[in-house]
Short mmCIF file of the C-alpha atoms (twelve columns), coordinates in Angstrom:
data_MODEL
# 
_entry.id   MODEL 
# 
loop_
_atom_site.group_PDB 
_atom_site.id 
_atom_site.type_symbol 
_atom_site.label_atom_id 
_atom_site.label_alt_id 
_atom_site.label_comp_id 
_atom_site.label_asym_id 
_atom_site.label_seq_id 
_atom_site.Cartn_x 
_atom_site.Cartn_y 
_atom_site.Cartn_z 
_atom_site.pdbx_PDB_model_num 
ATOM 1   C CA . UNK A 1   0.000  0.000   0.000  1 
ATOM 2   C CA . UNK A 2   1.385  3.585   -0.822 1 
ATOM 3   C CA . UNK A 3   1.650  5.478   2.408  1 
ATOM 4   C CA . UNK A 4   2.472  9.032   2.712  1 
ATOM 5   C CA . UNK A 5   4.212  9.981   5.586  1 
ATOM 6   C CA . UNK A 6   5.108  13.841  6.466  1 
ATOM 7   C CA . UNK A 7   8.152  15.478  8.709  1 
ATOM 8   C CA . UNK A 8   7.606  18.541  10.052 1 
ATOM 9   C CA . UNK A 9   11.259 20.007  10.886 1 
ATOM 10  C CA . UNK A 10  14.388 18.184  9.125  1 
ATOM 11  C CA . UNK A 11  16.667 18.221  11.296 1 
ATOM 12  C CA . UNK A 12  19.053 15.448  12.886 1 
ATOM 13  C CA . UNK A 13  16.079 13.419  14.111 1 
ATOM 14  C CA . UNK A 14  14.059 13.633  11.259 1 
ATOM 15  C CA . UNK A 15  17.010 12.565  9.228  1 
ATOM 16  C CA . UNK A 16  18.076 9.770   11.079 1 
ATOM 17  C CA . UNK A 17  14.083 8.609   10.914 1 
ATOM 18  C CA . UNK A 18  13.960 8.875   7.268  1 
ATOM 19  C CA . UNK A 19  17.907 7.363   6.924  1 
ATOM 20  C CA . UNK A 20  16.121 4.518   8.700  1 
ATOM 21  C CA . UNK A 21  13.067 4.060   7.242  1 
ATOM 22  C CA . UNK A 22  14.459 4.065   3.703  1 
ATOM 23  C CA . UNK A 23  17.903 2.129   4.626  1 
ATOM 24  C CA . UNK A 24  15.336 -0.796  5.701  1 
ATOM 25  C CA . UNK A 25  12.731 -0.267  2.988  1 
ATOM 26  C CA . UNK A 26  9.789  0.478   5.254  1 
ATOM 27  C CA . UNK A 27  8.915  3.216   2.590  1 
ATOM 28  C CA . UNK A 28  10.342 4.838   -0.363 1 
ATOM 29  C CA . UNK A 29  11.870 8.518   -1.056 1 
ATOM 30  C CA . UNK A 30  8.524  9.281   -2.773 1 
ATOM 31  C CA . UNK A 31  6.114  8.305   -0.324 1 
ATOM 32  C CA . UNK A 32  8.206  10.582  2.061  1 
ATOM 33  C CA . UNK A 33  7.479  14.630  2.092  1 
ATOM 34  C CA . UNK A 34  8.779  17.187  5.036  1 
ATOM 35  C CA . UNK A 35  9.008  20.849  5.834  1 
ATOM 36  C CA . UNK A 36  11.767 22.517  7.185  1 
ATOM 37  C CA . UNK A 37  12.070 26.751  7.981  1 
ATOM 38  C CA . UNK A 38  15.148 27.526  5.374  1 
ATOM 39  C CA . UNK A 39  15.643 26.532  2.194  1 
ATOM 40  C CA . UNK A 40  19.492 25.282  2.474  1 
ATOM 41  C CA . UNK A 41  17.875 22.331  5.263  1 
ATOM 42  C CA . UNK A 42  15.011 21.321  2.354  1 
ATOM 43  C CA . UNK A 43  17.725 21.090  -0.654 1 
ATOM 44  C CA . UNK A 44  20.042 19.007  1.763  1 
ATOM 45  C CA . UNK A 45  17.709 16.833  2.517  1 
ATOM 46  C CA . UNK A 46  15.968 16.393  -0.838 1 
ATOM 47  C CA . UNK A 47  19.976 15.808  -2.326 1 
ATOM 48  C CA . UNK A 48  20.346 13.496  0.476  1 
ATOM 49  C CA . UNK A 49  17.405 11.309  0.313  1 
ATOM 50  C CA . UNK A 50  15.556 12.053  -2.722 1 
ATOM 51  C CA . UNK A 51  12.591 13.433  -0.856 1 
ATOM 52  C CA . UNK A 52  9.644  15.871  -1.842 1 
ATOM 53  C CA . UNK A 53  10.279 19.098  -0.040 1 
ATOM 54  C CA . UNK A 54  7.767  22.102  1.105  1 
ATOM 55  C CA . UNK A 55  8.109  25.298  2.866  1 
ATOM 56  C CA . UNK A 56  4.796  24.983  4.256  1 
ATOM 57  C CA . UNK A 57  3.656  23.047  7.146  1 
ATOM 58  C CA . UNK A 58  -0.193 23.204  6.182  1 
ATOM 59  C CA . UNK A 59  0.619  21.150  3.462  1 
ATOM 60  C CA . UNK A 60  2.419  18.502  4.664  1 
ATOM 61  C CA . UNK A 61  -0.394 17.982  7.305  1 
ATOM 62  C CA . UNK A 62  -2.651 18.015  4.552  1 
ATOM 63  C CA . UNK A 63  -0.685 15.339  2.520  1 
ATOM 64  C CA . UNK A 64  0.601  13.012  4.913  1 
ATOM 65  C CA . UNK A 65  -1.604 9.922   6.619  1 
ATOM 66  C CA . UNK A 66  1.261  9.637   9.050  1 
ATOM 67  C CA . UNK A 67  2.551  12.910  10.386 1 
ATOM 68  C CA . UNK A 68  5.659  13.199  12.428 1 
ATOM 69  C CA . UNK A 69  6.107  16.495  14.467 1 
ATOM 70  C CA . UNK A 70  10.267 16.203  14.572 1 
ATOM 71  C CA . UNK A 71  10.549 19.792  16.069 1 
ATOM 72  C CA . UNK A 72  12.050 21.451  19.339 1 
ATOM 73  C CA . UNK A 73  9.306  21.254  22.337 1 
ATOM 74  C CA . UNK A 74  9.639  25.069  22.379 1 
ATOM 75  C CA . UNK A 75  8.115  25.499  18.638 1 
ATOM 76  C CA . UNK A 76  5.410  22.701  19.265 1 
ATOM 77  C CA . UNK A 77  2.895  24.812  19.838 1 
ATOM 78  C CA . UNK A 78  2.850  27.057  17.220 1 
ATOM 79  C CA . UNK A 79  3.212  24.115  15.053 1 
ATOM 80  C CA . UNK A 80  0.554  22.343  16.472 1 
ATOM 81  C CA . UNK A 81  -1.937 25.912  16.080 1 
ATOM 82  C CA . UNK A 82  -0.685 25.674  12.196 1 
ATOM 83  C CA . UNK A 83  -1.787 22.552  11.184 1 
ATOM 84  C CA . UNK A 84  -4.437 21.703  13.150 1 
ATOM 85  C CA . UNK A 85  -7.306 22.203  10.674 1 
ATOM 86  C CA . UNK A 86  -5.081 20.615  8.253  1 
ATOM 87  C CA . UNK A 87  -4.596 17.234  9.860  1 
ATOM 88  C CA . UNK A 88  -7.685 15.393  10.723 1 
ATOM 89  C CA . UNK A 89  -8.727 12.563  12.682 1 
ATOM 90  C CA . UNK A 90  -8.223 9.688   10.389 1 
ATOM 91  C CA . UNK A 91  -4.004 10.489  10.742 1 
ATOM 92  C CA . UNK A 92  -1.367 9.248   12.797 1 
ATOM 93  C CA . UNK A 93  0.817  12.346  14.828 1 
ATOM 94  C CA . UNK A 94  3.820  11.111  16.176 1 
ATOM 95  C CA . UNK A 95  5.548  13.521  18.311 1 
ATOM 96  C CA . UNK A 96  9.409  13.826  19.015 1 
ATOM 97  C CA . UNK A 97  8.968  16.563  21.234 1 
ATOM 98  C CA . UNK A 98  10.789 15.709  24.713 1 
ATOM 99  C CA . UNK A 99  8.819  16.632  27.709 1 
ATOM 100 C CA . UNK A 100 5.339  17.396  25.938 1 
ATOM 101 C CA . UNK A 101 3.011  15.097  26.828 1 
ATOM 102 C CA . UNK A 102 -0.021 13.497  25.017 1 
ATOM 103 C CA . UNK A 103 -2.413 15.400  27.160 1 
ATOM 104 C CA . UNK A 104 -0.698 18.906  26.544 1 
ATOM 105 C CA . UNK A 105 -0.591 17.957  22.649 1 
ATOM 106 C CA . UNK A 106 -4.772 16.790  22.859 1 
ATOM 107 C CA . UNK A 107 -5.468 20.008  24.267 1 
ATOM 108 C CA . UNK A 108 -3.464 22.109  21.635 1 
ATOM 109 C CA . UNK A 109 -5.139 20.415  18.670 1 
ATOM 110 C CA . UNK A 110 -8.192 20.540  20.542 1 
ATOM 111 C CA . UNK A 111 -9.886 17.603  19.416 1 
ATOM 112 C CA . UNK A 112 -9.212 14.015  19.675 1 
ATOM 113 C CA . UNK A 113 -6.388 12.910  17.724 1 
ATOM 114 C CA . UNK A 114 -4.586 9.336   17.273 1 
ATOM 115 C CA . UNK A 115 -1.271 9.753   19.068 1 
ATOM 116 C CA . UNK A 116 1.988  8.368   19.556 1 
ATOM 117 C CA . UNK A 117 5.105  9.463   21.511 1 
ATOM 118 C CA . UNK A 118 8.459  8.373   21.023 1 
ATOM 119 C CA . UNK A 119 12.013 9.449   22.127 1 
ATOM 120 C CA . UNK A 120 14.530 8.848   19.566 1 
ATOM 121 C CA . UNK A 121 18.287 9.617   20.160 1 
ATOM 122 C CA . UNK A 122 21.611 10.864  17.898 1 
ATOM 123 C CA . UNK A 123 22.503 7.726   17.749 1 
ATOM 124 C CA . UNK A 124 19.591 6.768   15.536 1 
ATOM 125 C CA . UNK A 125 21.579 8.341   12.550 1 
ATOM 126 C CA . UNK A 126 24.461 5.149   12.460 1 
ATOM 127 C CA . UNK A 127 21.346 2.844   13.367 1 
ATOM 128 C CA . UNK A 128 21.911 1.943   16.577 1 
ATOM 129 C CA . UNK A 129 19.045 4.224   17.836 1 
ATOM 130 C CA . UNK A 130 17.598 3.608   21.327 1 
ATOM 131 C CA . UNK A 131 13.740 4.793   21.155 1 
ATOM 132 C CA . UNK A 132 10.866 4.773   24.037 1 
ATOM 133 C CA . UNK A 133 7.453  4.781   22.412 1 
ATOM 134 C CA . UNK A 134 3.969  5.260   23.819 1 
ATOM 135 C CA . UNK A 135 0.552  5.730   22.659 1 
ATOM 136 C CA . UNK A 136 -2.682 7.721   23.448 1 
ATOM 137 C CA . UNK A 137 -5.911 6.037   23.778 1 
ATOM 138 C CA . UNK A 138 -7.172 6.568   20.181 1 
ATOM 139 C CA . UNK A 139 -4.071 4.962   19.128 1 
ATOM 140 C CA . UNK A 140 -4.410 1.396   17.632 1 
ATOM 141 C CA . UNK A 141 -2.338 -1.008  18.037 1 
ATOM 142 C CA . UNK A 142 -1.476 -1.381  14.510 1 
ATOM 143 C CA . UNK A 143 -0.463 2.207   14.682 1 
ATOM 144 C CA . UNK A 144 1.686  1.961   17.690 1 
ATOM 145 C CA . UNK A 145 3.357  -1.282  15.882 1 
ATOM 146 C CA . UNK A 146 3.676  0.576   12.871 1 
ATOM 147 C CA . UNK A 147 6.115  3.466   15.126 1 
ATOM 148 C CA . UNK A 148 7.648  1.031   15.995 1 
ATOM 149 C CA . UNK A 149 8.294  -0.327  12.824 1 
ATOM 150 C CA . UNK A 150 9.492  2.772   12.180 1 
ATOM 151 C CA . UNK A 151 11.548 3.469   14.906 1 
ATOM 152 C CA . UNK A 152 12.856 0.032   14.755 1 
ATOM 153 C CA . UNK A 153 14.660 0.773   11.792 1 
ATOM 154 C CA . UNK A 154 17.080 2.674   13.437 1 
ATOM 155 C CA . UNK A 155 17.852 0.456   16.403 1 
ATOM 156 C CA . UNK A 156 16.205 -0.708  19.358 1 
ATOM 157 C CA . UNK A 157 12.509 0.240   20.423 1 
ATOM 158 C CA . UNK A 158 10.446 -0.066  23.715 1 
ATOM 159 C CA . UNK A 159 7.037  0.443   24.347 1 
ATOM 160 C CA . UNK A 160 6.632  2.209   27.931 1 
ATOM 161 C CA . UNK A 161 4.162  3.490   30.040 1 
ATOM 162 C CA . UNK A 162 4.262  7.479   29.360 1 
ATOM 163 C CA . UNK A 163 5.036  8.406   33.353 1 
ATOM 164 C CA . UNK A 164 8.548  6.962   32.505 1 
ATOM 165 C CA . UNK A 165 8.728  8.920   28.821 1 
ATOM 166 C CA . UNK A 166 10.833 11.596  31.346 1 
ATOM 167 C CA . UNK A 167 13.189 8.690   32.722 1 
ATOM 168 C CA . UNK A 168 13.836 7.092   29.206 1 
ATOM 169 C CA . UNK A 169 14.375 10.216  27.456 1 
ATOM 170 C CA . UNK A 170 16.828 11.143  29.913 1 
ATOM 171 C CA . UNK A 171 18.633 7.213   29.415 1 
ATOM 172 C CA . UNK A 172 18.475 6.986   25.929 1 
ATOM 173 C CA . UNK A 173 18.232 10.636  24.532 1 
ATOM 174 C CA . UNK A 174 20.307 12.325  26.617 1 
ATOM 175 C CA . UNK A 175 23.202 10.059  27.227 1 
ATOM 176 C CA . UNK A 176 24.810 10.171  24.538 1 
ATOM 177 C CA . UNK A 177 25.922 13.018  25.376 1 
ATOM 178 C CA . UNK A 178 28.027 12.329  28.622 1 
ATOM 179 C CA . UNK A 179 28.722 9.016   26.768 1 
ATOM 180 C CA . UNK A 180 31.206 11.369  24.548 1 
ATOM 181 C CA . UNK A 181 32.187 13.242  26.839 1 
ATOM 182 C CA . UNK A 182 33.610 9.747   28.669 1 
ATOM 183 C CA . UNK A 183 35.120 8.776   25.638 1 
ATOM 184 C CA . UNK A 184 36.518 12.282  25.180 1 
ATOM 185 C CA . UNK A 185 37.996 11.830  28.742 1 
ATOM 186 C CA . UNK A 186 39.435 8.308   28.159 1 
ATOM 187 C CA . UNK A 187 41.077 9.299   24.981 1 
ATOM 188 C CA . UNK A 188 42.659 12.620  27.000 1 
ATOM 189 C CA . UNK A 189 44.175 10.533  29.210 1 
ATOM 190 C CA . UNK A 190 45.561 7.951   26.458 1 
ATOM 191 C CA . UNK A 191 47.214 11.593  24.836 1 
ATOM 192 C CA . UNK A 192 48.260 12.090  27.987 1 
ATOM 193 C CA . UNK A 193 50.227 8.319   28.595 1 
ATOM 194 C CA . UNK A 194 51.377 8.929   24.895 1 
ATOM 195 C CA . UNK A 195 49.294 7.979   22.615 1 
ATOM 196 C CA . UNK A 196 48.429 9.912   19.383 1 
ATOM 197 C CA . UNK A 197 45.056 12.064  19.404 1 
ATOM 198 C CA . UNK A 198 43.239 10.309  16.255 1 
ATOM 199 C CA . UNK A 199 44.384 6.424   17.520 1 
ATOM 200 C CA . UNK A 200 43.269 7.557   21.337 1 
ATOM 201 C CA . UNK A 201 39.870 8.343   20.100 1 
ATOM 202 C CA . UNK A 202 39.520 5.100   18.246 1 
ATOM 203 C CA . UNK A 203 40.645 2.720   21.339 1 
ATOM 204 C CA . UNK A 204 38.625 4.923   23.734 1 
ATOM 205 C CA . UNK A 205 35.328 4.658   20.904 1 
ATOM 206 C CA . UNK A 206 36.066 1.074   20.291 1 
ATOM 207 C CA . UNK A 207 36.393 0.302   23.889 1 
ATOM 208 C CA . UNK A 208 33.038 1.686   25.003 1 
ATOM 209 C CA . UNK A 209 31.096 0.244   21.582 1 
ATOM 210 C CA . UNK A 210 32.470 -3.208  22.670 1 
ATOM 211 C CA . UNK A 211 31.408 -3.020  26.651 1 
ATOM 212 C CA . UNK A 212 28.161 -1.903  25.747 1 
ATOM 213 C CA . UNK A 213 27.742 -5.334  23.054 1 
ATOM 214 C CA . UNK A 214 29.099 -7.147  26.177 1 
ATOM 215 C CA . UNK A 215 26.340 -5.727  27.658 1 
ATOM 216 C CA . UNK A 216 23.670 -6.712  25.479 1 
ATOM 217 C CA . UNK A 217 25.073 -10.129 24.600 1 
ATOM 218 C CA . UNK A 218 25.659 -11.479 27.563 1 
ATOM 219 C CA . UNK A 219 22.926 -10.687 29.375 1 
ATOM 220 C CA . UNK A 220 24.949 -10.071 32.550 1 
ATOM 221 C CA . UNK A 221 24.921 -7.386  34.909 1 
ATOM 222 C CA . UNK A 222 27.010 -4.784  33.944 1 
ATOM 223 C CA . UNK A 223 28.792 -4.999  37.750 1 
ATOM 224 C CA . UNK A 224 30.061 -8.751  37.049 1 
ATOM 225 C CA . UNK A 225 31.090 -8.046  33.842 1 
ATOM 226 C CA . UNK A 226 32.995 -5.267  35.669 1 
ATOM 227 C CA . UNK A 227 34.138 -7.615  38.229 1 
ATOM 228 C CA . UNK A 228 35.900 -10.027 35.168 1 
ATOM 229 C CA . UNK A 229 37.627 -6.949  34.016 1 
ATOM 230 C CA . UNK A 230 39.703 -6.329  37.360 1 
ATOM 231 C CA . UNK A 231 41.884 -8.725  38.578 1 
ATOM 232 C CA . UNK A 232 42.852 -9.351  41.800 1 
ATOM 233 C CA . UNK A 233 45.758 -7.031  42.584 1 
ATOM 234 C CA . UNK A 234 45.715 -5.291  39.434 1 
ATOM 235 C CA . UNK A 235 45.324 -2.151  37.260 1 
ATOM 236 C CA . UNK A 236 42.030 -1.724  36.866 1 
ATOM 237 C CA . UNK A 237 40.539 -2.024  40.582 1 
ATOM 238 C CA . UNK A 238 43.257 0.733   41.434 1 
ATOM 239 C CA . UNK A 239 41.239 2.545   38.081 1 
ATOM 240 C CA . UNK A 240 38.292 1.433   39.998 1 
ATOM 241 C CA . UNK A 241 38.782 3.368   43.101 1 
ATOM 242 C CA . UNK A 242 39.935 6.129   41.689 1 
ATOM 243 C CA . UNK A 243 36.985 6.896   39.820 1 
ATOM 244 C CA . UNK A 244 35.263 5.964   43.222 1 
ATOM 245 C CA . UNK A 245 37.239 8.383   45.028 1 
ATOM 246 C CA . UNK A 246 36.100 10.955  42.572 1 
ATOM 247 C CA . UNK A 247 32.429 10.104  42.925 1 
ATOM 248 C CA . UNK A 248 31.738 8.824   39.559 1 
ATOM 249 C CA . UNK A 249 28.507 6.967   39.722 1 
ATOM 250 C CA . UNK A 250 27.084 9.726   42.023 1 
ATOM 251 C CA . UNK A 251 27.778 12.273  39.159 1 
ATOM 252 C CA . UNK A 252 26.128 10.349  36.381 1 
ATOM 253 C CA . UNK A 253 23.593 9.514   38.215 1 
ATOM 254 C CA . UNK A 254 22.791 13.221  39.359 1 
ATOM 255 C CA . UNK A 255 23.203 14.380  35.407 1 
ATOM 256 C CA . UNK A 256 20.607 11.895  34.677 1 
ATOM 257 C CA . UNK A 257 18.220 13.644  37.601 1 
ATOM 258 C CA . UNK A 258 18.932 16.995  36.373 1 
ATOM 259 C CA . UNK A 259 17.649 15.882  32.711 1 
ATOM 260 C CA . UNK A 260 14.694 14.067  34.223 1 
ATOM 261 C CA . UNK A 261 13.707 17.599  35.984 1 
ATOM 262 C CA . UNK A 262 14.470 19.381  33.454 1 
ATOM 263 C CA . UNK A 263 11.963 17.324  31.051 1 
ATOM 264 C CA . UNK A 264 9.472  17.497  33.671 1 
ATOM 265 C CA . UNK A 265 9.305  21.496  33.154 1 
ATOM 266 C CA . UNK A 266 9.519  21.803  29.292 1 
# 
C-alpha cells in the first residue's frame, strides 16, 4: 500500500528517521514529504534522500496519513496551532517533542487525535538508535506497531508506560551526550600516557562500543562483567577506586536527575 508519511522540521532526528526508514525499505523517497524553515535544510535533505520538499507546514499535514512532528518542544505549539485544521482525525501524529506530553498535545489540537510518543536519540543516525514509544488512547495497536516499525529501523525500540517517557528520554536521549564526553575523557588521558590524538579516540570509541555489546550479549549485569575486568591485585581495581574516590557513579547519576527535571518542566 502507498503510504504518505510527512516530517515537520528536518533536522538530525528527522534525518536519522527517514535514513532509517528508507535504509530498511519500510517506505520509499517518494512516499516521504517534510518541511523545514530555510531553504538550504530542504535542498540538503531532498539531495540526500531524494525526498519531496515544502516550505509549508499546512501542506504537509494536509498530505501526509502519518505525520511526524520532529521539532524542538519550544516550537510545538505554534506548530501544532498551524496545522491543526489541516490534519484530521483519520491520521497518525507522532511527536518527538521531549517533555510534551499526550495530554498537553490533545489540548493544543483541541480535538481528539490518534497519538503516539516516542524518544529517539543521535545515535539513531548510524542505526543503533535507542527509542521509548507510547501511545494515546485513540491509538491502535497497529499504529503503535507501525512506530515502531518505524523506529525500529534505526535500532532498538520499547514500548513504555508514558510516566517513565521523562526517565527514558533522559537514558536513551540524553546520554549520549556524557557518553562522549567519557570517551573524550578516556582518549585525553591515552594523549596524555602517549598515545596519538586520532588512535586515542579510536581505542577509547572502540572500547566503550564493545562493553556496551558485552552488555547486550551477555545478558549479565554490567557490575560482574565489571568484576571479570579487574583482577585481583591489578590495574584496573586501582582505576576502579579512583573513579570511586572521585564520585563517579554519584555524578552520572545526578546528570541523569537533572535531565529528568528538566523534562518534567519543558
Amino acid at each position: 500500500e502507498n503510504m504518505k508519511i510527512g516530517f515537520i522540521g528536518l533536522g538530525n532526528m528527522a534525518k536519522a528517521m527517514i535514513g532509517g526508514m528508507l535504509k530498511q525499505g519500510i517506505v520509499t523517497a517518494g512516499e516521504i514529504i517534510g518541511s523545514a524553515k530555510t531553504e538550504a535544510t530542504r535542498k540538503r535533505m531532498e539531495e540526500e534522500f531524494g525526498i519531496v520538499t515544502v516550505a509549508d507546514n499546512r501542506q504537509v499535514a494536509e498530505e501526509a496519513e502519518v505525520l511526524v512532528l520532529a521539532v524542538k518542544p519550544v516550537f510545538l505549539a505554534e506548530v501544532i496551532g498551524e496545522i491543526k485544521d489541516a490534519a484530521d482525525g483519520n491520521r497518525l501524529v507522532i511527536s518527538i517533542a521531549a517533555g510534551k506530553t499526550m495530554e498537553w498535545m490533545e489540548t493544543e489540537f483541541g480535538r481528539p487525535v490518534k497519538l503516539v510518543r516516542c524518544m529517539p536519540n543521535t545515535p539513531a543516525l548510524v542505526g543503533e538508535g535507542c527509542t521509548a514509544v507510547c501511545g494515546n488512547g485513540l491509538a491502535a495497536d497497529r499504529d503503535v506497531e507501525f512506530c515502531m516499525k518505524m523506529v525500529g529501523s534505526f535500532g532498538k525500540a520499547y514500548v513504555i508506560p508514558e510516566r517513565l517517557m521523562d526517565a527514558a528520554g533522559a537514558v536513551g536521549g540524553s546520554s549520549p551526550a556524557f557518553v562522549f564526553m567519557f570517551i573524550e575523557a578516556m582518549a585525553d588521558g591515552a594523549v596524555q600516557a602517549g598515545t596519538p590524538r586520532k588512535q586515542a579516540d579510536g581505542f577509547a570509541a572502540q572500547a566503550v562500543l564493545g562493553s556496551a555489546k558485552m552488555v547486550l550479549e551477555t545478558g549479565l549485569h554490567p557490575g560482574e562483567l565489571k568484576d571479570m575486568v579487574c583482577s585481583p591485585g591489578g590495574t584496573t581495581i586501582e582505576g576502579v577506586k579512583a573513579l570511586e574516590r572521585n564520585g563517579m557513579r554519584a555524578a552520572v547519576m545526578e546528570a541523569l536527575e537533572a535531565c529528568v527535571e528538566k523534562s518534567r518542566l519543558l
